[in-house]
C-alpha positions as CSV (number, residue, x, y, z in Angstrom):
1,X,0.0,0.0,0.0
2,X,1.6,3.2,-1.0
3,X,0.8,7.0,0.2
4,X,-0.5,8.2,3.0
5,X,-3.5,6.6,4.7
6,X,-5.6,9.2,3.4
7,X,-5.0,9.2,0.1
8,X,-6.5,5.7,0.2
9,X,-9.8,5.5,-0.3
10,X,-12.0,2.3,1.3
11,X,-15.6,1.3,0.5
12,X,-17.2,-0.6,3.7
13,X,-19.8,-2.6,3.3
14,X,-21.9,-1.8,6.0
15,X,-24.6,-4.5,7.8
16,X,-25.8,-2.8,10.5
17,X,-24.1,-4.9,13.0
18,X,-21.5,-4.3,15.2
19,X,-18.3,-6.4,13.4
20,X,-19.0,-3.6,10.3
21,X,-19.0,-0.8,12.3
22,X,-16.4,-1.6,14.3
23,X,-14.5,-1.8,11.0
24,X,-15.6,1.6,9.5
25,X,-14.5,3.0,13.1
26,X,-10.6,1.3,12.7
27,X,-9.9,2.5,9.2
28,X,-11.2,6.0,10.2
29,X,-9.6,5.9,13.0
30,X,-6.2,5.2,11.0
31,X,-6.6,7.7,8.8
32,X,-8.2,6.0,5.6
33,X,-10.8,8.2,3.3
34,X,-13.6,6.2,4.3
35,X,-16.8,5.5,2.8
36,X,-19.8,3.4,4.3
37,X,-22.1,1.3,1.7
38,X,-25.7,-0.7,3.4
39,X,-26.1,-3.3,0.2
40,X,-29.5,-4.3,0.6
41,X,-29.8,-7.7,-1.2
42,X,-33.3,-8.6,-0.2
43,X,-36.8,-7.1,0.3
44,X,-37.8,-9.0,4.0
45,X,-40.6,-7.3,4.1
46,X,-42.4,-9.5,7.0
47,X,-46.5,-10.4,6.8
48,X,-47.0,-7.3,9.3
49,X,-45.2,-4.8,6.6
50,X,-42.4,-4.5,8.6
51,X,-38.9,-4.1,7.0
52,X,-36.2,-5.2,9.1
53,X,-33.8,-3.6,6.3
54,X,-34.6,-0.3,6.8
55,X,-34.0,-1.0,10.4
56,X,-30.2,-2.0,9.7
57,X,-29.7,0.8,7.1
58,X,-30.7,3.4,10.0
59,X,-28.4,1.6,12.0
60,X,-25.7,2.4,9.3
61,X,-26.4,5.8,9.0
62,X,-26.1,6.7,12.7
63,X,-22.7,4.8,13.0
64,X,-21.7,6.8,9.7
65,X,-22.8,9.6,10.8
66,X,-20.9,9.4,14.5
67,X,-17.5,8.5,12.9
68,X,-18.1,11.1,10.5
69,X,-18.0,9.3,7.4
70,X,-20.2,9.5,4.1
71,X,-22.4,6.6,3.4
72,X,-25.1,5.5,0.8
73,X,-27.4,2.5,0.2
74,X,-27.2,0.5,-3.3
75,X,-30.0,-2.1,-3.9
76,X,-28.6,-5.5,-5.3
77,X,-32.3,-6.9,-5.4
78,X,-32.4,-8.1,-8.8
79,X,-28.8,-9.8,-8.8
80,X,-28.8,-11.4,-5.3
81,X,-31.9,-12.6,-6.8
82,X,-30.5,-13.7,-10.2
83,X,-27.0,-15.5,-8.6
84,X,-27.5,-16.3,-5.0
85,X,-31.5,-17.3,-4.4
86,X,-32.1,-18.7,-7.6
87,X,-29.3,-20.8,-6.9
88,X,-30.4,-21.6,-3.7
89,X,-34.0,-22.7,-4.9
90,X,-32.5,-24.7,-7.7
91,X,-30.6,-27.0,-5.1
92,X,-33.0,-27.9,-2.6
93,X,-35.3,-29.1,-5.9
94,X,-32.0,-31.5,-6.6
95,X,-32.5,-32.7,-2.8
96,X,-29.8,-30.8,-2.0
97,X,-28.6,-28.5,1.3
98,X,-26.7,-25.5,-0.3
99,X,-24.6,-22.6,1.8
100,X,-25.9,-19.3,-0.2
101,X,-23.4,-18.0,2.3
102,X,-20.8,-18.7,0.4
103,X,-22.1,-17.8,-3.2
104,X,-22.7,-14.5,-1.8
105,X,-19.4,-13.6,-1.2
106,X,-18.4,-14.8,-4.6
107,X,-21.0,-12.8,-6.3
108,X,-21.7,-10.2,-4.3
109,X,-20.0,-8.6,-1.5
110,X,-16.8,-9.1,-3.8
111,X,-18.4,-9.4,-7.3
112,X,-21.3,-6.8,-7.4
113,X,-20.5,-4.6,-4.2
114,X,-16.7,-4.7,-5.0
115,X,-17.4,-3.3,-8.8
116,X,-19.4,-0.5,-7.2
117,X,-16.3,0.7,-4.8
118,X,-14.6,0.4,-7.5
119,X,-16.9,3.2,-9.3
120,X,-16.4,5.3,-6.7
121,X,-13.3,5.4,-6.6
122,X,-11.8,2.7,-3.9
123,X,-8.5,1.4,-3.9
124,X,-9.9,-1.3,-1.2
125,X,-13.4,-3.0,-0.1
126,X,-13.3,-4.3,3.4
127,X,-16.1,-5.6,5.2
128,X,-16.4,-7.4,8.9
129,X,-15.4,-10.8,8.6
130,X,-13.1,-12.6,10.8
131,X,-10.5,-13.8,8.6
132,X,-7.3,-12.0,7.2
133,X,-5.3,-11.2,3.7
134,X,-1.6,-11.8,3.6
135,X,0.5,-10.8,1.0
136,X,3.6,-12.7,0.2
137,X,5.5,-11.9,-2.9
138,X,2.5,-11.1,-5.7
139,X,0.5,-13.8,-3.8
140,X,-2.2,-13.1,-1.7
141,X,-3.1,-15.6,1.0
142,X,-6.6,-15.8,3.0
143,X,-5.7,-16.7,6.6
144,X,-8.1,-18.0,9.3
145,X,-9.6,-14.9,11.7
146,X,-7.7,-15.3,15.4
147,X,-11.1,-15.7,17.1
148,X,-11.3,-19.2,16.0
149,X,-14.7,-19.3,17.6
150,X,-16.0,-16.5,14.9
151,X,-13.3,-17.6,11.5
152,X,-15.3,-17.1,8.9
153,X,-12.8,-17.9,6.0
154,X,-15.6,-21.5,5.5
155,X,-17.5,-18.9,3.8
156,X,-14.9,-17.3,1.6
157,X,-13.4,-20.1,0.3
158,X,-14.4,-19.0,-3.3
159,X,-12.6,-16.0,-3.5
160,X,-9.9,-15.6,-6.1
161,X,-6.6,-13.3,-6.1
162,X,-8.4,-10.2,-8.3
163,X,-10.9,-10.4,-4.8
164,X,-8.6,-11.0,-2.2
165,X,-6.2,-8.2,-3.7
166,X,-9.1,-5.7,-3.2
167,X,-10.3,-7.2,0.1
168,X,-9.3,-5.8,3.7
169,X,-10.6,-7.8,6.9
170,X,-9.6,-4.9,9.5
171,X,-11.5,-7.2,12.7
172,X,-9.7,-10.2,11.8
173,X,-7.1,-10.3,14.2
174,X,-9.6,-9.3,16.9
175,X,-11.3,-11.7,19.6
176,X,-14.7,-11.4,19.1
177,X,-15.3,-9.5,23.1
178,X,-12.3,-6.9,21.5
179,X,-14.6,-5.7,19.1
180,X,-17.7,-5.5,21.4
181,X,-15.1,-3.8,24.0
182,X,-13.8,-1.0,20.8
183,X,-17.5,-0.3,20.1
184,X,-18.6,-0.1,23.9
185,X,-15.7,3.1,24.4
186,X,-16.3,4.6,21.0
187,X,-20.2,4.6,22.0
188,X,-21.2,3.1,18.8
189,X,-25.1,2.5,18.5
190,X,-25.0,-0.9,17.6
191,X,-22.4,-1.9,20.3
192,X,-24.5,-4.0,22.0
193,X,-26.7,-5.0,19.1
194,X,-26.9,-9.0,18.4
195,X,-25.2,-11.3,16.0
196,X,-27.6,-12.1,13.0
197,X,-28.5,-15.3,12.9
198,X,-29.6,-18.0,9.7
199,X,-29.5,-17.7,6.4
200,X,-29.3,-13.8,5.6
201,X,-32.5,-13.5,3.4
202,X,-34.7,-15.6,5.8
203,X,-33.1,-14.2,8.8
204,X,-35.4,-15.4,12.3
205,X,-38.4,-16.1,9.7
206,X,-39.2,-20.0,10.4
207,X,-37.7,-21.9,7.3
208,X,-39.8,-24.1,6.3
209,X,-42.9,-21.6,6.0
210,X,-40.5,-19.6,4.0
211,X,-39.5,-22.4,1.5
212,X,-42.7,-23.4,1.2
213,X,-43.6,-20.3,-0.5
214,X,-41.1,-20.7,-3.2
215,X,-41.2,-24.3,-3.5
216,X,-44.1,-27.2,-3.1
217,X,-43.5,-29.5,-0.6
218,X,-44.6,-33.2,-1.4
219,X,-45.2,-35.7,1.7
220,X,-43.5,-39.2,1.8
221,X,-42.3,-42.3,3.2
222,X,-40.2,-42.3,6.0
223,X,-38.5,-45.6,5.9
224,X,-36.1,-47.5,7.8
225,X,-33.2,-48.2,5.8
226,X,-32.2,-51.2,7.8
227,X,-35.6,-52.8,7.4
228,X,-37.6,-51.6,4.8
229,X,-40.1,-50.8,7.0
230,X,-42.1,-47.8,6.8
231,X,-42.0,-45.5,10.0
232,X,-44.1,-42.8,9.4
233,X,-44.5,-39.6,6.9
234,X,-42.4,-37.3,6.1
235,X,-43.8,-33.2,4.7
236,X,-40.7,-32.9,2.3
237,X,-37.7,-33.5,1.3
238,X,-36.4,-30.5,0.9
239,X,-37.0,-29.5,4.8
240,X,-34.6,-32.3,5.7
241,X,-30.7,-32.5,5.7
242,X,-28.4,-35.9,6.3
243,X,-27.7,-36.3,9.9
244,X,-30.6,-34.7,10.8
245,X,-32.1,-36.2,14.4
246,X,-34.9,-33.3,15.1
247,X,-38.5,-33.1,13.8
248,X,-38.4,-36.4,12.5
249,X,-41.8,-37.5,15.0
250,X,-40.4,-40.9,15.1
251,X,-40.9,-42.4,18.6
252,X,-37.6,-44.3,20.1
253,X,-39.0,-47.6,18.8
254,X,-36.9,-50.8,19.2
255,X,-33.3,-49.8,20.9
256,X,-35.0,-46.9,22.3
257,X,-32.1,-44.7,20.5
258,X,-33.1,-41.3,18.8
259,X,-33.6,-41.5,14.8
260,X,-31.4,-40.0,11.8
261,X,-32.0,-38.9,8.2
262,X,-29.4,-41.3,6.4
263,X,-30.3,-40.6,2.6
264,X,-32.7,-39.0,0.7
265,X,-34.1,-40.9,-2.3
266,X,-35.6,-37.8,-4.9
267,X,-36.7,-40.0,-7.7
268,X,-39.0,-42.3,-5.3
269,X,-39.8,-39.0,-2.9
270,X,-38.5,-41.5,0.3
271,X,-37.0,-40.2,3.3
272,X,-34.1,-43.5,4.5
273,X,-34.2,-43.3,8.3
274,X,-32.1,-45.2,10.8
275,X,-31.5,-45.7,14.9
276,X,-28.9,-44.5,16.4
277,X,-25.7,-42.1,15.8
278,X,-23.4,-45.1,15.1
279,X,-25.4,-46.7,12.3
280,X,-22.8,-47.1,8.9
281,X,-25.5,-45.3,6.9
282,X,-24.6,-41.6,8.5
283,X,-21.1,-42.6,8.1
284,X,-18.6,-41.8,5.0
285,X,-15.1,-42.4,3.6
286,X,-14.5,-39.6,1.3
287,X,-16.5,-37.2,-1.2
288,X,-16.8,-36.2,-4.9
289,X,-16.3,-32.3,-4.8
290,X,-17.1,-30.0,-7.7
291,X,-16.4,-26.6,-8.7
292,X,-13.2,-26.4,-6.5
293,X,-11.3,-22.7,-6.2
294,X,-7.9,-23.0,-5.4
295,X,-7.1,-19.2,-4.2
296,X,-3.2,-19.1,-4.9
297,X,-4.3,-21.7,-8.5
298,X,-3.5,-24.9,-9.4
299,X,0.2,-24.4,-10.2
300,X,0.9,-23.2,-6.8
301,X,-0.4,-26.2,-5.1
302,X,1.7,-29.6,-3.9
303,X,2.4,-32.2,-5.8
304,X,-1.3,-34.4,-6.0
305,X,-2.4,-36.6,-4.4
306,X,-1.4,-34.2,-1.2
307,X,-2.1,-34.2,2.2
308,X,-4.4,-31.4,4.3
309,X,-7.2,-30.7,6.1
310,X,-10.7,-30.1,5.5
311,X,-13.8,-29.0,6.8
312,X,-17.3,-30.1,5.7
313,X,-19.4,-27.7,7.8
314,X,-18.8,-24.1,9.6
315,X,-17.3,-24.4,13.0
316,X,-16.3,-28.3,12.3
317,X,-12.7,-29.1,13.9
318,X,-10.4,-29.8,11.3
319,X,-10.1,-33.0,10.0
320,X,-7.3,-35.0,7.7
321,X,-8.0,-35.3,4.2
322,X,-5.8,-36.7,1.0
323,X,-7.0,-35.1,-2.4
324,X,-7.2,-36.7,-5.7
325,X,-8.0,-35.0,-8.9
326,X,-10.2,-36.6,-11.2
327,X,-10.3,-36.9,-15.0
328,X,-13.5,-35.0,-14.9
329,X,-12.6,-31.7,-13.0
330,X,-14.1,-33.0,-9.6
331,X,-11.5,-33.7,-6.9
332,X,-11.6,-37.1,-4.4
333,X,-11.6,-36.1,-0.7
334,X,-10.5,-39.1,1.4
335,X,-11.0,-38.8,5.1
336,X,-8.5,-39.9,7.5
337,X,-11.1,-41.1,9.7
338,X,-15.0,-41.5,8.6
339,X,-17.1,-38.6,8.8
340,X,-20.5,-38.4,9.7
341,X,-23.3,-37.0,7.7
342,X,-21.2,-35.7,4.5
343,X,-24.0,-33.2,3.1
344,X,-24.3,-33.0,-0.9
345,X,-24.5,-29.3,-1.9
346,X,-22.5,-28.0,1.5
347,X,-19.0,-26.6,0.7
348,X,-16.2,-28.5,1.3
349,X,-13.1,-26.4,2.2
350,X,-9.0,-27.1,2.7
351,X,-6.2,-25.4,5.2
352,X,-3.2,-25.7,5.5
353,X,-2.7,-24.5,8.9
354,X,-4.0,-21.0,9.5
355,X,-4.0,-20.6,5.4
356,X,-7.2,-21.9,3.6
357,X,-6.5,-23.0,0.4
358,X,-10.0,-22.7,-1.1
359,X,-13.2,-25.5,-1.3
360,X,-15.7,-26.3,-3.7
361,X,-19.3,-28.4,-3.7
362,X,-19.9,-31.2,-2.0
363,X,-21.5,-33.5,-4.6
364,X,-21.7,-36.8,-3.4
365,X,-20.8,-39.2,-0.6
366,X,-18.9,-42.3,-0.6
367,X,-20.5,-43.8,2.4
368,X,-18.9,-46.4,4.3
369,X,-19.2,-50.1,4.8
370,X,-20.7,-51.6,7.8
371,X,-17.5,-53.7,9.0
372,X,-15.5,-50.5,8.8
373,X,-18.6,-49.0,11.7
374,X,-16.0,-49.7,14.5
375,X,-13.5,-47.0,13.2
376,X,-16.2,-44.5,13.0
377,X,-16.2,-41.5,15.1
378,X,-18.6,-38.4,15.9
């Protein structure tokens, strides 16, 4: 970075939360010509007419407006609509449990959002993740966020070098109470507001009532896939994910031990049930991953087959993996130890260390064999 601080302009993209503001506050705060941006990606307009949008974009303003920085709104309706949601709906049709999470990085807080900073004039976007850019040589590496309790580079595993050479994470080598504490003494207004929760266009809407109005739901079987035997109805397949033990309004029949969603079966609409956490049917070997990003590209990568780690769901510990590339693009991810309830359309995601090395799509199990059950671990 060359100049003075202020001769370097950053565009924030701006939630309403506190980890955003907190951000806008730092960069003003070293000097930085900073610019605030509320991206407002969905109209949530509740059944009662209330907006809780507008309620985050006021919450924007004031923070602007107390660190003295200029802000504005831009409406990316029509393409969160077009690249995130439609992408969304189109997987859970397939049977699938996608992240939208992490296509909306991709596409828009450093696709659409990061093209409009670039308009007005940025030489940097940053935003308030928990993760961090390095810059070694002409290489730019995305590190893990020090609060490993809030990392959040799971959901920017798609980013490429263009992104990540625009991107700054100014709270990502923050704990998580540090950046309550910065806000607290600066007097911020959303200091003490709460984390959003769920998936950011549903937000605390219930999700099934929300599905259903995009999708419709078609009852089933629920059947046990030990026995064949049907054990009761399920409202849809798209409401349920693999591993699942809740809602399932299975009594503890037989052992007495809870029930799982093992598989779901789209072409004969049946929900595969079975009893207990230990049961080979949750459990996997490996995966078929699509659409992998490598963020440094291919050349820069080991020799292959190589040696990492992965993880196959936010917040998972880290677990051994060997990679194999496959004649057809898709890469084989062999655990070191079976995993349970490997989720097709989740995103799969390597480190090496602190450094994340990118992820693609989870696209299908390979589940394992019952005499292997022994091995198997939560």
């Amino acid at each position: 970075m060359s100049g003075s601080n202020s001769e370097t302009r950053i565009v924030v993209g701006m939630s309403g939360g506190v980890d955003s503001s907190v951000t806008a506050l730092l960069l003003k705060q070293q000097g930085y010509d900073v610019i605030g941006i509320f991206m407002k990606n969905w109209d949530d307009t509740d059944e009662f007419g209330h907006c809780t949008a507008e309620d985050d974009a006021e919450d924007v303003r004031r923070v602007c407006e107390q660190i003295d920085i200029p802000y504005y709104t831009v409406n990316f309706e029509k393409e969160y609509y077009n690249k995130v949601f439609a992408y969304f709906l189109e997987e859970y049709k397939r049977g699938r449990t996608p992240n939208p999470d992490v296509m909306c990085n991709r596409e828009i807080k450093f696709g659409e959002f990061l093209n409009k900073a670039m308009e007005l004039g940025a030489d940097y976007v940053a935003t308030g993740h928990y993760a961090r850019v390095v810059q070694e040589d002409s290489m730019y590496k995305l590190l893990r966020g020090v609060d490993s309790n809030k990392d959040q580079t799971y959901f920017l595993n798609a980013l490429n070098q263009e992104q990540l050479s625009k991107a700054m994470f100014p709270i990502g080598h923050l704990p998580k109470p540090e950046v309550r504490r910065i806000a607290e003494k600066a007097g911020l207004y959303t200091a003490k507001k709460k984390d959003s929760t769920g998936v950011c266009f549903i937000g605390e809407r219930n999700f099934r009532e929300f599905l259903s109005q995009y999708l419709p739901a078609q009852s089933g079987d629920m059947v046990d896939i030990a026995t064949g035997e049907v054990k009761g109805r399920h409202d849809g397949l798209m409401y349920y994910t693999l591993g699942q033990r809740q809602g399932l309004g299975i009594g503890g029949s037989g052992s007495g031990e809870p029930w799982f969603v093992a598989e779901k079966d789209l072409e004969h609409n049946i929900l595969y049930v079975v009893q207990g956490d230990k049961h080979p049917s949750l459990y996997s070997t490996g995966l078929i991953a699509s659409g992998v990003n490598w963020i440094a590209g291919m050349d820069k990568l080991p020799d292959i087959p190589f040696k990492c780690t992965a993880k196959f769901r936010y917040r998972q510990q880290d677990q051994g993996v060997t990679l194999t590339p496959k004649e057809d693009g898709t890469i084989y991810v062999a655990f070191d130890q079976p995993q349970k309830a490997i989720t097709p359309g989740q995103a799969v995601v390597f480190y090496d260390g602190d450094e994340c090395l990118g992820g693609g799509t989870i696209e299908a199990p390979k589940k394992l064999s019952s005499s292997k059950l022994e091995t198997a671990e939560n």
